[in-house]
VMD Tcl script that builds the backbone (N, CA, C; Angstrom):
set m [mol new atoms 447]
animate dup $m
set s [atomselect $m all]
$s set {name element resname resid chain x y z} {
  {N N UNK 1 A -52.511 31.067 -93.006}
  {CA C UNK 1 A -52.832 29.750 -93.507}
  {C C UNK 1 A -51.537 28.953 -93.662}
  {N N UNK 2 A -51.579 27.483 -93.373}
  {CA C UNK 2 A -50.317 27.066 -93.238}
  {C C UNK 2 A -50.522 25.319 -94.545}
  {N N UNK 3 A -49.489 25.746 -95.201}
  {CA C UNK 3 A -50.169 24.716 -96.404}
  {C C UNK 3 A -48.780 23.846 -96.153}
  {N N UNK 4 A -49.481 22.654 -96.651}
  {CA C UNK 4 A -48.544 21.462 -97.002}
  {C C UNK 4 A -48.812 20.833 -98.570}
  {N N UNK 5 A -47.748 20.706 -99.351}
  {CA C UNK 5 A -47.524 20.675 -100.193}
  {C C UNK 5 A -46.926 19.571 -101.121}
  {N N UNK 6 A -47.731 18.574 -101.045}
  {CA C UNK 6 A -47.152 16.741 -101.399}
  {C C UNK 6 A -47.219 15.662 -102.515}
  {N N UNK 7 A -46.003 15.733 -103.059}
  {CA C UNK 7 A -46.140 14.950 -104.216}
  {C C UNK 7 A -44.749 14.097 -104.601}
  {N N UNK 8 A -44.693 13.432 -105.414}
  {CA C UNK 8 A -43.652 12.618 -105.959}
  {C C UNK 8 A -42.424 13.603 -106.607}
  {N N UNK 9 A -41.455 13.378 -106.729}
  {CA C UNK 9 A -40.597 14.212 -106.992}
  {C C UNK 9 A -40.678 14.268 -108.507}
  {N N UNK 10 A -39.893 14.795 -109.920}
  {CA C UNK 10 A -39.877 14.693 -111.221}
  {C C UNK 10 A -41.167 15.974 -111.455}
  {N N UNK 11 A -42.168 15.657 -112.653}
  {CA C UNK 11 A -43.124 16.027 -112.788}
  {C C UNK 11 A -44.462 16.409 -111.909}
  {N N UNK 12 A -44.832 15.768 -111.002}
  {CA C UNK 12 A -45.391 16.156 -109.731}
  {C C UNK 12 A -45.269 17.121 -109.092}
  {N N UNK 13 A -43.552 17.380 -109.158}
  {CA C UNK 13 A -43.362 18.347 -107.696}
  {C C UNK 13 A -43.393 19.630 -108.419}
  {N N UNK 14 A -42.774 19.074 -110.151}
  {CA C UNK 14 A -42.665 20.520 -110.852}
  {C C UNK 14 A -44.323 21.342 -111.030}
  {N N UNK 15 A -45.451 20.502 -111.016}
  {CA C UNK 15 A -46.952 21.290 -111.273}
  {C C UNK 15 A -47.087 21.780 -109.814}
  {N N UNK 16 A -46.530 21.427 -108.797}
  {CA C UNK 16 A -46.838 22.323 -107.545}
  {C C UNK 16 A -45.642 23.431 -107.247}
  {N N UNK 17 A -44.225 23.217 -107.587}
  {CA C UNK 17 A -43.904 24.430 -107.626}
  {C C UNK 17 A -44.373 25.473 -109.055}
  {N N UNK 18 A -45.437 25.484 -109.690}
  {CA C UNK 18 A -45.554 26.189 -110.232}
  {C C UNK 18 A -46.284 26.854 -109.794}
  {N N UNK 19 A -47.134 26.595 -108.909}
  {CA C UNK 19 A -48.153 27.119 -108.526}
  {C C UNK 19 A -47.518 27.867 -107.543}
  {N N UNK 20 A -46.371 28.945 -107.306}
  {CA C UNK 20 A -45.698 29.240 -106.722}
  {C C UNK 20 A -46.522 30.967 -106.102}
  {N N UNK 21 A -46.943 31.174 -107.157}
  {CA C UNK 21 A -48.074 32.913 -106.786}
  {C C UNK 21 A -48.941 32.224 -105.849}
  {N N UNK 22 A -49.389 31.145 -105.577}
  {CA C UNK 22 A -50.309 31.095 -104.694}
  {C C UNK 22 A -49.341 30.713 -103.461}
  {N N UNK 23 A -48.711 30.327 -103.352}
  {CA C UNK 23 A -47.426 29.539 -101.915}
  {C C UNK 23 A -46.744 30.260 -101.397}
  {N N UNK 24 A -46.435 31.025 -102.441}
  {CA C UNK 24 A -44.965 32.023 -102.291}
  {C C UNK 24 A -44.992 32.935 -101.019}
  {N N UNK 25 A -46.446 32.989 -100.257}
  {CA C UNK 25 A -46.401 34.222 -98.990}
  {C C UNK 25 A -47.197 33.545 -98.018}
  {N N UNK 26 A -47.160 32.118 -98.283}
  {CA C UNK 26 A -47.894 31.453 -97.230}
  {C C UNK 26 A -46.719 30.383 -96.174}
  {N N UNK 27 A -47.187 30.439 -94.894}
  {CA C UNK 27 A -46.313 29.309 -94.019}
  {C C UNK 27 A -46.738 28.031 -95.360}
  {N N UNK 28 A -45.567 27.077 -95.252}
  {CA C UNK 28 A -45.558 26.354 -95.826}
  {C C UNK 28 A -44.795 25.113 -95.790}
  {N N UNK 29 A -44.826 23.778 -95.876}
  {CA C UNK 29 A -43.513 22.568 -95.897}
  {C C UNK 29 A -44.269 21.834 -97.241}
  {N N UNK 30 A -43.211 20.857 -97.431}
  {CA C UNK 30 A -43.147 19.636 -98.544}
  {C C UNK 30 A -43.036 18.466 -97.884}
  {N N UNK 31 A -44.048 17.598 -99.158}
  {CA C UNK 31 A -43.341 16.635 -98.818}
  {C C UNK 31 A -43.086 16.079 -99.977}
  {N N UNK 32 A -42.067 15.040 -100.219}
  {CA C UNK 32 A -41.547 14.998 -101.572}
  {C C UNK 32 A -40.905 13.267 -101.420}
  {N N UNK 33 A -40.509 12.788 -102.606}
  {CA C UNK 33 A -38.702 12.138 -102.246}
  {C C UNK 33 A -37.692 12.984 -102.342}
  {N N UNK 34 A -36.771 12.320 -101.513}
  {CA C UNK 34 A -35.329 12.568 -101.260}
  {C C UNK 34 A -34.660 12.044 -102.665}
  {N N UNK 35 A -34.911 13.261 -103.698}
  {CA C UNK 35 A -34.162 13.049 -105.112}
  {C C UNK 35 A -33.776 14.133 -105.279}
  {N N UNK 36 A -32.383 14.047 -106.213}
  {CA C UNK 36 A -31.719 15.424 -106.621}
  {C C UNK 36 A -32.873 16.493 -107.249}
  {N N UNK 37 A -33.665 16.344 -108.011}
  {CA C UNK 37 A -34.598 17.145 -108.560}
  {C C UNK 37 A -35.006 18.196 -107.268}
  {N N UNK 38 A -35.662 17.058 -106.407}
  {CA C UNK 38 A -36.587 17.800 -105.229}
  {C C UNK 38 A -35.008 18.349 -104.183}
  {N N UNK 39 A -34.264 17.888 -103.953}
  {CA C UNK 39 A -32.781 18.896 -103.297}
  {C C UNK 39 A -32.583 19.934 -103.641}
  {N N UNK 40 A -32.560 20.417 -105.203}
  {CA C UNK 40 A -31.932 21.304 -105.635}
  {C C UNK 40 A -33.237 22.300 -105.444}
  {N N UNK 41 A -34.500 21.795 -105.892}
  {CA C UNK 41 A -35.657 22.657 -106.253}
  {C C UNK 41 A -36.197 23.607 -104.575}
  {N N UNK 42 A -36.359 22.462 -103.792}
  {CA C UNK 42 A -36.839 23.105 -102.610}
  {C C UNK 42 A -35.634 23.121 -101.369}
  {N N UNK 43 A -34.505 23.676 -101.763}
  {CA C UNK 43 A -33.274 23.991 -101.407}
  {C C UNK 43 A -33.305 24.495 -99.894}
  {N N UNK 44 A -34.348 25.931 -99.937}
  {CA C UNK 44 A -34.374 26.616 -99.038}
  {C C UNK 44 A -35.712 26.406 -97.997}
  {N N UNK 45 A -36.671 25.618 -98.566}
  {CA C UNK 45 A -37.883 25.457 -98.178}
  {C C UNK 45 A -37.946 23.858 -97.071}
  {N N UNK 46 A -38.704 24.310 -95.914}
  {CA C UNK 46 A -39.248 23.230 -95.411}
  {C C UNK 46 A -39.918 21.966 -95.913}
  {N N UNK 47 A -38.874 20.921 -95.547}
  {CA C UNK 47 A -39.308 19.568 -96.558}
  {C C UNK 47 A -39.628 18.545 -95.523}
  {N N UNK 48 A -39.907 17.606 -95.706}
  {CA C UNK 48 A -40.116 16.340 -95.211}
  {C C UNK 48 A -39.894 14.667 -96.639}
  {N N UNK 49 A -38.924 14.254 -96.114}
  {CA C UNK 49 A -38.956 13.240 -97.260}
  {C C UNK 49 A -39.559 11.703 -96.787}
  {N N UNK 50 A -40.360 11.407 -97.957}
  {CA C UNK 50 A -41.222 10.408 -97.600}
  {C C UNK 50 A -40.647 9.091 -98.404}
  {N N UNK 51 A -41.161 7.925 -98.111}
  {CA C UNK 51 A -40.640 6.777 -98.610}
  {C C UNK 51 A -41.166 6.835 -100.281}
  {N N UNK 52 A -40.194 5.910 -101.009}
  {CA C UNK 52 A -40.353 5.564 -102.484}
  {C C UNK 52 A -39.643 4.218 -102.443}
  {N N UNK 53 A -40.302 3.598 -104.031}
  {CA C UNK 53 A -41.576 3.913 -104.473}
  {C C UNK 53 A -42.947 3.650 -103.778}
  {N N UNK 54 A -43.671 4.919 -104.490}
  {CA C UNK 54 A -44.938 4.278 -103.225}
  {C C UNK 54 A -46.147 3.777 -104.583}
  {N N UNK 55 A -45.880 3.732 -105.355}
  {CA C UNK 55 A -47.323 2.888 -106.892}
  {C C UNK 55 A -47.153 1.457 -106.355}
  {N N UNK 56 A -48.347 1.119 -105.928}
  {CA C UNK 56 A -48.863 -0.334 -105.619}
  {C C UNK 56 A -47.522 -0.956 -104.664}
  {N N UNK 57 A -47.260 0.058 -104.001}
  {CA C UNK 57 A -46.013 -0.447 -102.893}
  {C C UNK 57 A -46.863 -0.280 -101.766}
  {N N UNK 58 A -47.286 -1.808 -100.884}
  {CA C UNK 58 A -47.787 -1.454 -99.939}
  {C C UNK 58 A -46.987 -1.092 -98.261}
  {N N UNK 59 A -45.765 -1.608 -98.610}
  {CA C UNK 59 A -44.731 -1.637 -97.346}
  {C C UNK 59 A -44.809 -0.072 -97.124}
  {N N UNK 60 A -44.363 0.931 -98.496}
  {CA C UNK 60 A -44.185 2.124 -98.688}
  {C C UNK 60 A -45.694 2.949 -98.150}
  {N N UNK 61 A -46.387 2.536 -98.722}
  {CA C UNK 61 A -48.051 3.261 -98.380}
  {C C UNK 61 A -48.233 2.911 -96.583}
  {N N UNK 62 A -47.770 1.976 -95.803}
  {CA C UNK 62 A -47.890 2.062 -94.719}
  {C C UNK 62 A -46.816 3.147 -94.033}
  {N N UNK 63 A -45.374 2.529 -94.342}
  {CA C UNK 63 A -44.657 3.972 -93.729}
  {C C UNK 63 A -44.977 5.074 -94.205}
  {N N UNK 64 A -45.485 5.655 -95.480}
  {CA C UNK 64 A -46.105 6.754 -95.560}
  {C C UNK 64 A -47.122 6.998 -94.443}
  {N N UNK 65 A -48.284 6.239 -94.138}
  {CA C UNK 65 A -49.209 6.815 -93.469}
  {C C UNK 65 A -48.843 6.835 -92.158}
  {N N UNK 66 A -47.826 6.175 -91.716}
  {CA C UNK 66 A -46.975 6.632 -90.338}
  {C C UNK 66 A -46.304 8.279 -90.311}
  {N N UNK 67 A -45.941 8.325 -91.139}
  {CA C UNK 67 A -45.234 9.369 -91.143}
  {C C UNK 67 A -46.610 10.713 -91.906}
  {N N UNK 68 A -47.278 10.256 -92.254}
  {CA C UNK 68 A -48.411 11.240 -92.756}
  {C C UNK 68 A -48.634 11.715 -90.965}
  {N N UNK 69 A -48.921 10.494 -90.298}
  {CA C UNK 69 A -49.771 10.999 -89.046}
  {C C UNK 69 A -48.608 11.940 -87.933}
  {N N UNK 70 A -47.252 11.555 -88.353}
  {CA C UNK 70 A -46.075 12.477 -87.491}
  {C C UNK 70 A -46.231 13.379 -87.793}
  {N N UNK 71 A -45.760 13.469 -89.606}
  {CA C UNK 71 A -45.819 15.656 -89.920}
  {C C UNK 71 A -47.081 15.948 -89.695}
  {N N UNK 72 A -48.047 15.664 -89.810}
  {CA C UNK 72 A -49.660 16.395 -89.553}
  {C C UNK 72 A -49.704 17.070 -88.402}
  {N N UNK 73 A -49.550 15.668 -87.284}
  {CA C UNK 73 A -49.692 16.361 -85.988}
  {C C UNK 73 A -48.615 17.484 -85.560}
  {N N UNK 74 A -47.350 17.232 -86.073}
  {CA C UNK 74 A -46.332 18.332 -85.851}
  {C C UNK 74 A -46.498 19.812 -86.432}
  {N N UNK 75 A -47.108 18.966 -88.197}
  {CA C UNK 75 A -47.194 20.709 -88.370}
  {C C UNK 75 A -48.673 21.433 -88.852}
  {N N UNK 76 A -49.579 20.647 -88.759}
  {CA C UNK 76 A -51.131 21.054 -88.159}
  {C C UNK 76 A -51.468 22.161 -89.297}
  {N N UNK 77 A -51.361 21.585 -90.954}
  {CA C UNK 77 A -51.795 22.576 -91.802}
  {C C UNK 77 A -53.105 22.695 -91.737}
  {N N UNK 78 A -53.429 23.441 -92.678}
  {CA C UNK 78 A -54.570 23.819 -92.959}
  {C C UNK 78 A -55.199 23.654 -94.194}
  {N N UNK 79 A -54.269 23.516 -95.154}
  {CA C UNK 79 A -54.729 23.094 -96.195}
  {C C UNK 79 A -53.477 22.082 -97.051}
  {N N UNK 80 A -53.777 20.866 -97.770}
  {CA C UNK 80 A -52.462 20.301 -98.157}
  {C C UNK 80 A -53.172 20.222 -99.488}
  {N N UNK 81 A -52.532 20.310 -100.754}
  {CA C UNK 81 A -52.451 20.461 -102.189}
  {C C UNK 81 A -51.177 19.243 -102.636}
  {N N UNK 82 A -51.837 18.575 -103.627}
  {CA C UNK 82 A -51.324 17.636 -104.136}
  {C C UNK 82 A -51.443 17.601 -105.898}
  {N N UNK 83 A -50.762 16.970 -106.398}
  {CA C UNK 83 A -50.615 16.869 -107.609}
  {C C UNK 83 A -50.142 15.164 -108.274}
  {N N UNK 84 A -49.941 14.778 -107.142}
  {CA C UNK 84 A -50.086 13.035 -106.819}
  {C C UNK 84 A -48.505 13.317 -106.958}
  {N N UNK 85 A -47.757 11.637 -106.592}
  {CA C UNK 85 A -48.629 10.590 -107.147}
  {C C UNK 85 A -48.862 9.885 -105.614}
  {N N UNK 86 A -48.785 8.364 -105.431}
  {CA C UNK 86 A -49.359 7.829 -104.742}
  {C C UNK 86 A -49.606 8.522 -102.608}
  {N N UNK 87 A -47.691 9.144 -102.831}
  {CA C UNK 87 A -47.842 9.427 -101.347}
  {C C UNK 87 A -48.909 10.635 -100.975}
  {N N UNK 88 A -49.735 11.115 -102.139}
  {CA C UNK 88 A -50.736 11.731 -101.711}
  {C C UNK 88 A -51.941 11.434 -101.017}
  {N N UNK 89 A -52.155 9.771 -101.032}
  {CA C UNK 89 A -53.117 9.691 -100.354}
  {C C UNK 89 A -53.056 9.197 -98.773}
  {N N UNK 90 A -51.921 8.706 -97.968}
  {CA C UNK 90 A -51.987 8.835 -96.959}
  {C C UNK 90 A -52.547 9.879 -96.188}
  {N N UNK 91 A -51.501 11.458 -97.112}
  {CA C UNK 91 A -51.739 12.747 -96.118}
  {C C UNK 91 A -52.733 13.323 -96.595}
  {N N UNK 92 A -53.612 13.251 -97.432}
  {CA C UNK 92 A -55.399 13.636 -97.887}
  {C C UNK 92 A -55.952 12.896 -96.818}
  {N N UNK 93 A -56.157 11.744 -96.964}
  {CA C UNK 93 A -56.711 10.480 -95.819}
  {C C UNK 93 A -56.937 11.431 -94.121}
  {N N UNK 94 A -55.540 10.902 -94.033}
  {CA C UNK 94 A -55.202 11.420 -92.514}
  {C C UNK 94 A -55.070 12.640 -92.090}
  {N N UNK 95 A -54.945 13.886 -93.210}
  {CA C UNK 95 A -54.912 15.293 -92.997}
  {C C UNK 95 A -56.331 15.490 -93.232}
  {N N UNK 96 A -57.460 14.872 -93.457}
  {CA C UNK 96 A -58.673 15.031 -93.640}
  {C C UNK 96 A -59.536 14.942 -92.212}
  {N N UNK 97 A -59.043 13.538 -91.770}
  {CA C UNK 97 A -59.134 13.087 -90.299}
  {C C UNK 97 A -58.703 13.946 -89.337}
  {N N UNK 98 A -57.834 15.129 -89.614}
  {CA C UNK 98 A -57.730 16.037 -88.817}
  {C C UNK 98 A -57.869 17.598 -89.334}
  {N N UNK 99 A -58.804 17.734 -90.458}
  {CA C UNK 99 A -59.383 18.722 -89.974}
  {C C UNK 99 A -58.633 19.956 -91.084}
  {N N UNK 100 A -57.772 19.090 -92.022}
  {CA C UNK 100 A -57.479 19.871 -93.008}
  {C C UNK 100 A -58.050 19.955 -94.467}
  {N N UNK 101 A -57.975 20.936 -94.991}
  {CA C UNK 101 A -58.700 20.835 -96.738}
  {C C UNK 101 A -58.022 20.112 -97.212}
  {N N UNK 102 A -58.221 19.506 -98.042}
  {CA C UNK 102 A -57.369 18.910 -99.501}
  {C C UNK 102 A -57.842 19.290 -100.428}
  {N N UNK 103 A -57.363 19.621 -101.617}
  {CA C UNK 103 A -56.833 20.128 -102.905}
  {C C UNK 103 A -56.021 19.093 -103.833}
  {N N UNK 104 A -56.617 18.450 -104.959}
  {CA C UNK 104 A -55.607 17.467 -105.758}
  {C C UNK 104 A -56.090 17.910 -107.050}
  {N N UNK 105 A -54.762 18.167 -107.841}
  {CA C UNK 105 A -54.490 18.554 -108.781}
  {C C UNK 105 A -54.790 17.420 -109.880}
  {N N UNK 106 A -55.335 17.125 -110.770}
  {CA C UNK 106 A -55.253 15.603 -111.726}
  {C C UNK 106 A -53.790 16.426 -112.588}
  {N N UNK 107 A -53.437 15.739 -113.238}
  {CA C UNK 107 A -51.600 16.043 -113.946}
  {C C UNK 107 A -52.016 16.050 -115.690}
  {N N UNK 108 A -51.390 17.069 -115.939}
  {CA C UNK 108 A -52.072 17.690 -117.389}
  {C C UNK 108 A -51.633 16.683 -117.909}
  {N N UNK 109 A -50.812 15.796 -117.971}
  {CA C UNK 109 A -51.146 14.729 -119.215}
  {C C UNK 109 A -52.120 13.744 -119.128}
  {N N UNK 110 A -52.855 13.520 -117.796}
  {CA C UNK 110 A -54.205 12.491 -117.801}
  {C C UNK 110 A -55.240 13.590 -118.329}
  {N N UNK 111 A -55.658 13.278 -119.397}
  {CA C UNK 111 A -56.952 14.196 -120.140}
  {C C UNK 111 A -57.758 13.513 -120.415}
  {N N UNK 112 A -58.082 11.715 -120.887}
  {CA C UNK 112 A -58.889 10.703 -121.000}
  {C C UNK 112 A -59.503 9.849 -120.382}
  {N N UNK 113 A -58.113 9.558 -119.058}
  {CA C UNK 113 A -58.351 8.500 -118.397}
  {C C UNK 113 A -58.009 9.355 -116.745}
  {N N UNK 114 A -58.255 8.393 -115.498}
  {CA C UNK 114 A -57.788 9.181 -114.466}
  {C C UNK 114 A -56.766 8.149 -113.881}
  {N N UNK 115 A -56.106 8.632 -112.561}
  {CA C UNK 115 A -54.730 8.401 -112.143}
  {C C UNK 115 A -55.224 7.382 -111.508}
  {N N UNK 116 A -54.646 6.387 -110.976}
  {CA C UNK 116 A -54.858 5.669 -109.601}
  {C C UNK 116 A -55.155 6.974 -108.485}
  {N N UNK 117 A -54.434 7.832 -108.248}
  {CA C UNK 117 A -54.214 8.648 -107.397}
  {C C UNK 117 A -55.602 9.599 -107.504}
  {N N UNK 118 A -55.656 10.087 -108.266}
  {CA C UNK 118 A -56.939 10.841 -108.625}
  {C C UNK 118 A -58.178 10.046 -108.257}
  {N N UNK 119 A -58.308 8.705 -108.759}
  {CA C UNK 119 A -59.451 7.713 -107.666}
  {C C UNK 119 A -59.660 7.437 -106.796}
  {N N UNK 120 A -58.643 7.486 -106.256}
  {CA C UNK 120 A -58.580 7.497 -104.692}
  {C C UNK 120 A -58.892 8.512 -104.100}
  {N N UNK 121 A -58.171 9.564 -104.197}
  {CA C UNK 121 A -58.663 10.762 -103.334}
  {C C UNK 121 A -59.955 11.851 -104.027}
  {N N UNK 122 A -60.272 11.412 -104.939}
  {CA C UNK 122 A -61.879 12.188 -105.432}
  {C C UNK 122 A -62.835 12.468 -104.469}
  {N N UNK 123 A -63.048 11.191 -103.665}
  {CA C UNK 123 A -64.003 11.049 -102.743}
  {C C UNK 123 A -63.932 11.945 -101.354}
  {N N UNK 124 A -62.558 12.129 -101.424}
  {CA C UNK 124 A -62.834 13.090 -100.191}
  {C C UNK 124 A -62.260 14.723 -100.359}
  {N N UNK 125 A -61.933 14.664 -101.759}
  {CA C UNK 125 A -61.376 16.217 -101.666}
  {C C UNK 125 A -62.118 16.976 -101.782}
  {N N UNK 126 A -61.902 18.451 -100.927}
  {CA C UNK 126 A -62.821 19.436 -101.051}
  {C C UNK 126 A -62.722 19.953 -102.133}
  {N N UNK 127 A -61.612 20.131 -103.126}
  {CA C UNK 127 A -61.878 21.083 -104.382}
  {C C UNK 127 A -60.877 19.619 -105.125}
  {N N UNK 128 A -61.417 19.387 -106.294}
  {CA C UNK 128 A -60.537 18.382 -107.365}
  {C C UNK 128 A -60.329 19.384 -108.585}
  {N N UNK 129 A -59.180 19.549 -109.208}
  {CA C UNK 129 A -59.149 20.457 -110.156}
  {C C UNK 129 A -58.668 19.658 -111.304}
  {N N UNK 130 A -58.719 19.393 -112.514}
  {CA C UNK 130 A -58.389 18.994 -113.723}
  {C C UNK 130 A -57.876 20.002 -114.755}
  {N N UNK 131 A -57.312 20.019 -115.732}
  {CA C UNK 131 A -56.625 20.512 -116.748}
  {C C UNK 131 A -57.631 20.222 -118.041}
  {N N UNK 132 A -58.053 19.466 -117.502}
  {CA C UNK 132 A -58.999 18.989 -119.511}
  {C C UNK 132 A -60.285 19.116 -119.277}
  {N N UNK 133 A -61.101 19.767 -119.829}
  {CA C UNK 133 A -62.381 20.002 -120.183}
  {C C UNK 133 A -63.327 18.133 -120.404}
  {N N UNK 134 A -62.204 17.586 -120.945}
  {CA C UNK 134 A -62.970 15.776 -121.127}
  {C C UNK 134 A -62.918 15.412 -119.574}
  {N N UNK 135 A -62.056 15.577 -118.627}
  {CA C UNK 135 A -62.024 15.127 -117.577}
  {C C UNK 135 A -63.366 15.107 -116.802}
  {N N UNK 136 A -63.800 16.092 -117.226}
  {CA C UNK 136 A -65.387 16.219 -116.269}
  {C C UNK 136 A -66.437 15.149 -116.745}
  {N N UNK 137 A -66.296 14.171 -117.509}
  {CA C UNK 137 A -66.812 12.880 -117.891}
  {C C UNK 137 A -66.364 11.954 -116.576}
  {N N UNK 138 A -65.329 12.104 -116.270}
  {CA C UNK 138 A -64.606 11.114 -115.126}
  {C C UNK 138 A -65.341 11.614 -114.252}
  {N N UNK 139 A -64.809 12.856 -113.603}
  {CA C UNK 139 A -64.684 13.738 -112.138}
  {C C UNK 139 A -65.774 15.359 -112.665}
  {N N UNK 140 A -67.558 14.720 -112.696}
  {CA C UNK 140 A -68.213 15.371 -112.770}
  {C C UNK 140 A -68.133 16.839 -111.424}
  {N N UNK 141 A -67.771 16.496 -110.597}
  {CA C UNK 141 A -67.525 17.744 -109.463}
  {C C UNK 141 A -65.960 18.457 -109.602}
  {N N UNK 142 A -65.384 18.104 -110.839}
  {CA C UNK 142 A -64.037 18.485 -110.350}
  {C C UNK 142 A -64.332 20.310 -111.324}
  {N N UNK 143 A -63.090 21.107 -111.346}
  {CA C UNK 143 A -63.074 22.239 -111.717}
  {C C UNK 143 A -62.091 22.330 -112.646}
  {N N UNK 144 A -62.711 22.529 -113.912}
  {CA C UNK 144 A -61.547 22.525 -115.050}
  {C C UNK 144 A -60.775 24.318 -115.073}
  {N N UNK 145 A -59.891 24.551 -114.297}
  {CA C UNK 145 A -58.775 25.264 -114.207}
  {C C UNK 145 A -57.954 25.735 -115.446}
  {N N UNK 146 A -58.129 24.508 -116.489}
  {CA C UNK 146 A -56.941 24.797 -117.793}
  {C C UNK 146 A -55.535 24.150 -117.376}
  {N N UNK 147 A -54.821 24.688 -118.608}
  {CA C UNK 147 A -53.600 24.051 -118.064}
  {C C UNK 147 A -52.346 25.007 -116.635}
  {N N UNK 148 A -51.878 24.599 -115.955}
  {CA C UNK 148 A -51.002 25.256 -115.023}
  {C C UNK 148 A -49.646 25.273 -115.894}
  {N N UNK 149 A -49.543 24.708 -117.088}
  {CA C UNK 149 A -47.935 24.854 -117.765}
  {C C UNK 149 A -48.065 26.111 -118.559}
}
mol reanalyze $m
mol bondsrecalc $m
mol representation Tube
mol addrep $m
């Protein structure tokens, strides 16, 4: 199984490298920003750096989905897991359009309300997972998991 792995750098990238028992023995790339956080963290690991900021940046959300449709076709996952924030929805979108799962994480501090990011891609993810038991008021199909911290 060959996973792709895409989120904003800071807090984002840290709830998907945690999830490291599930990644850790699978083909795998990132995609991230090009920030010291995400340099140091995925050092050794296959990356791809995507444009910032991408929140209500539409210049950014288009070169994202350019570049969603380059790494896809180049590296033809199988499943991509997200934890937001915005550059997640190009490669859900367009990795959907070709035939991959998506997986989006909602981010343990939204427990009331949901993300921009989380609204957007609800509709087409195959598994939505949440942290808060209230969340399933929002995202009646999603899977309350608990917390990943």
């Amino acid at each position: 199984m060959k996973v792709c792995l895409v989120g904003s750098s800071g807090g984002h990238l840290t709830h998907l490298y945690m999830l490291k028992p599930f990644w850790n023995n699978k083909d795998r790339f990132w995609v991230t920003f090009d920030k010291e956080d995400a340099r140091s963290k995925l050092e050794n690991e296959k990356k791809y750096f995507c444009y910032y900021p991408t929140n209500r940046n539409l210049k950014n959300l288009i070169k994202n989905t350019f570049l969603a449709i380059k790494v896809l076709r180049k590296e033809k996952p199988d499943l991509i897991v997200s934890s937001g924030a915005a550059v997640a929805v190009p490669f859900f979108y367009i990795g959907k359009l070709m035939g991959a799962k998506v997986v989006y994480i909602e981010v343990f501090d939204r427990y009331n309300k949901p993300t921009l990011t989380g609204k957007l891609v609800y509709p087409i993810a195959d598994k939505f997972i949440i942290q808060w038991e209230e969340m399933k008021k929002i995202y009646p199909k999603a899977i309350n998991l608990g917390s990943i911290f």
